[in-house]
C-alpha positions in Angstrom: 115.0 59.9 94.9 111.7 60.5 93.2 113.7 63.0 90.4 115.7 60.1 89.9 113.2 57.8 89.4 111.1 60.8 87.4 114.0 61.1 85.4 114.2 57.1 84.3 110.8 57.2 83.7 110.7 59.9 81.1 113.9 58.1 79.4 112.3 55.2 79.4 108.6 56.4 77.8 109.7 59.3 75.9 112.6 58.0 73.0 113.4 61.2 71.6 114.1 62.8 75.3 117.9 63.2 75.4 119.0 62.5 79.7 121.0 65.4 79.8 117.9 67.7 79.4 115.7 66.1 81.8 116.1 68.9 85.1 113.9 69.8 87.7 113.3 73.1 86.3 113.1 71.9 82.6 109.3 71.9 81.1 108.0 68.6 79.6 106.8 70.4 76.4 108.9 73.8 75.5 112.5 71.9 77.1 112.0 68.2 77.1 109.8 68.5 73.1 107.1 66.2 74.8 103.3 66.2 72.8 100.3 66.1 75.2 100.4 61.9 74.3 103.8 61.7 75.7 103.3 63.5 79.1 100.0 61.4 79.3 102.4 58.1 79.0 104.6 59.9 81.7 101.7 60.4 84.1 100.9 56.8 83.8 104.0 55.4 84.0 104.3 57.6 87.2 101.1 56.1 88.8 102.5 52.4 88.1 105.7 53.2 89.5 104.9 55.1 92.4 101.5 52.8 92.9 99.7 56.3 92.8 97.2 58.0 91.4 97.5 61.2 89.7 93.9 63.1 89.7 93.6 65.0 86.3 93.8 68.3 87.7 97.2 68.0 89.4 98.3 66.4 86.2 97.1 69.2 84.1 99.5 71.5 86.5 102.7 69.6 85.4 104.4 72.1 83.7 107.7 71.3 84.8 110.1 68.4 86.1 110.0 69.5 89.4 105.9 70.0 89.3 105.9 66.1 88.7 108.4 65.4 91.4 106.1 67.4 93.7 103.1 65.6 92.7 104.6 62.6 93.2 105.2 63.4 96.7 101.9 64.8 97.5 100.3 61.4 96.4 103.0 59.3 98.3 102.2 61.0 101.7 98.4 61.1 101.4 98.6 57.7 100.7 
């Protein structure tokens, strides 16, 4: 559920992010061609959706799809 949601999210920030390459193992900037701006606009848009918060340190860890999708988690359980 939350890949799926993840994966609308990115679609929805990022323009130039073509669906088809957005996996759980794909990385936001070497796969997905994201800039530092756009994951930061991901993140955030993560936070509204989820009503999470994202500390900068487990953001800066977000290499992948799937390190998002675990984040995401994390911070919906402690919460």
């Amino acid at each position: 559920m939350e890949f799926e949601k993840l994966k609308q999210i990115i679609i929805n920030e990022v323009s130039h992010v073509e669906a088809e390459k957005i996996t759980p193992t794909a990385k936001f900037i070497d796969d997905l061609e994201m800039d530092s701006l756009d994951v930061v606009q991901v993140v955030m848009a993560i936070e509204e959706q989820f009503g999470i918060s994202v500390p900068d340190d487990a953001a800066e860890h977000m290499l992948t799809v799937q390190d998002a999708v675990d984040a995401i988690k994390e911070a919906v359980n402690n919460n």
